[in-house]
N, C-alpha and C positions, 0 to 999 in steps of 0.2 A: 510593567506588570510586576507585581509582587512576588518576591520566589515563596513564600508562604502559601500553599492552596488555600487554606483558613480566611485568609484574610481576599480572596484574589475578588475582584469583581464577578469574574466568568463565574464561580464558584457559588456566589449567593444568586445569581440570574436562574442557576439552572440546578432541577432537581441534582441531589446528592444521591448516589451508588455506593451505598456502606463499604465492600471489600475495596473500592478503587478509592474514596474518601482515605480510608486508614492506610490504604499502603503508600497515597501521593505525603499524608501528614511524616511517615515513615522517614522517608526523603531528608538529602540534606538539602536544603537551596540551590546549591547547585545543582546535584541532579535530576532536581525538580525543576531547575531552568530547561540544563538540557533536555530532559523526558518531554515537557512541555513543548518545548518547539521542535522536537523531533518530531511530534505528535502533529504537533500545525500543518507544519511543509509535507508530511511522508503521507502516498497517496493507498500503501496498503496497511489491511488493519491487520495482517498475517506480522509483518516487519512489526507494528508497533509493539504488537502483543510480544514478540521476540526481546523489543528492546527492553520490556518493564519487565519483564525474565529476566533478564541480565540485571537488572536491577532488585531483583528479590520481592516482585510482584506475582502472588502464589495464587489470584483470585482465576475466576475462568475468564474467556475467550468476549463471552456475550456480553459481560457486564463492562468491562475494556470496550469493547466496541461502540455501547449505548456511551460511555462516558466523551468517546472520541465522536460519535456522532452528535451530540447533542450542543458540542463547542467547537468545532469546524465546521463548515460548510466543504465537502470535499469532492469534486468534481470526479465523477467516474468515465476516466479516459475510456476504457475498454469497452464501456457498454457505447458511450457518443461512436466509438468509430462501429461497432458491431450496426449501430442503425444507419450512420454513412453509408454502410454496404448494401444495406435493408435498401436505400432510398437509390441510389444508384441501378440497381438490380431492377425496382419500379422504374424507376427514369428508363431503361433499357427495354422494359417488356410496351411502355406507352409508347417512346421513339417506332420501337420493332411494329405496335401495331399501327398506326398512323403511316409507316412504309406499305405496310400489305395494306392496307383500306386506300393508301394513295392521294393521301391528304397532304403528302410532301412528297417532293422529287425523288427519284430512289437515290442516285449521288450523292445529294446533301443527307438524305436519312440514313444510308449506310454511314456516309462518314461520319456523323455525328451516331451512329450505334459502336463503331469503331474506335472512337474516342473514348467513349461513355466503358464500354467492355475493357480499353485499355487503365483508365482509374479506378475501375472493380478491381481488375490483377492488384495494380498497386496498394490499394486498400486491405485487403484479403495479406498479400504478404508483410505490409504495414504492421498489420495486427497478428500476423503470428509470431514475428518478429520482437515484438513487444513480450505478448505473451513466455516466448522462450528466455529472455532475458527477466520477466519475472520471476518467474519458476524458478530458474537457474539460480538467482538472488536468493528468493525463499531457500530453497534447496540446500544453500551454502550455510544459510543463519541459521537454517533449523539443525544442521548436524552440527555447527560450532555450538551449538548451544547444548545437544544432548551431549557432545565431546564433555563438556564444562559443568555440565550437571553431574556425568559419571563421576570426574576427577574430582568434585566436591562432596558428591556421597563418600565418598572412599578418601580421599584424605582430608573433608572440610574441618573432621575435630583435631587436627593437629592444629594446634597454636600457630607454628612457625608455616603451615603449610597455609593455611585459610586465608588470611589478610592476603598473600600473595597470588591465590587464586582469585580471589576479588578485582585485584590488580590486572591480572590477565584475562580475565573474561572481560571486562572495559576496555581492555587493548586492542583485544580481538574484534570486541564489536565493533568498537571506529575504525580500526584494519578494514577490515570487511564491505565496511557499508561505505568507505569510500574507496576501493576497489571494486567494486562490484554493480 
């Protein structure tokens, strides 16, 4: 892939997003490489939208989003397990009624409701679990990031202070995101 959005393949395939067009041509190469494949791999649009903030991406939220949507394909973990539990929960009421109608031994239908109720628990804390470690993540980049937008309102016109505030909000954010 071309570090040039201008030029990239994905780019001419797919409608163009004016604020997200001029902020990707903005870019150096590089971090138009990294932005890009941060964008690929990362499964929230909350993080992405954080990461091109730190990169000096001022558009909104929606337009980032349709741009990420429309050049990934991006599988949504949370919702797949939400209907795992969905299907589990049916599996448990059809097992439960085939017991009382007597369609199957009560032995095997308890134990098989017993089974089935035991991979709902796991499921149900699977996904809070999740849940909590995203949160917690957002959580973490959204206040490094208002941290770093303060400290740039307030000392970004100093010469000697800016370029190193640059410095450190990059820092922070691969700190961060591989901690976390």
């Amino acid at each position: 892939m071309s570090a040039d959005p201008a030029s990239s393949k994905d780019d001419r395939r797919v409608e163009m997003i004016p604020v997200v067009d001029r902020w990707l041509r903005s870019l150096t190469p590089a971090e138009y490489e990294a932005f890009f494949n941060f964008a690929k791999v990362n499964f929230s649009i909350v993080e992405i939208f954080l990461y091109a903030k730190f990169n000096r991406y001022d558009g909104p939220l929606v337009d980032l989003e349709k741009w990420v949507n429309r050049r990934f394909k991006k599988l949504n973990k949370h919702k797949l397990m939400i209907d795992e539990i969905e299907e589990l929960k049916n599996d448990i009421d059809f097992t439960r009624n085939m017991v009382q109608r007597g369609e199957v031994r009560f032995d095997v239908g308890m134990s098989r409701l017993t089974m089935l109720e035991k991979e709902l628990r796991g499921h149900i804390e699977s996904t809070e679990k999740v849940s909590k470690v995203l949160d917690r993540r957002t959580l973490m980049l959204t206040g490094a990031d208002r941290v770093l937008r303060e400290m740039e309102a307030t000392f970004g016109d100093d010469p000697h202070v800016g370029p190193a505030l640059e410095s450190v909000a990059q820092a922070v954010w691969a700190r961060l995101t591989m901690e976390t």
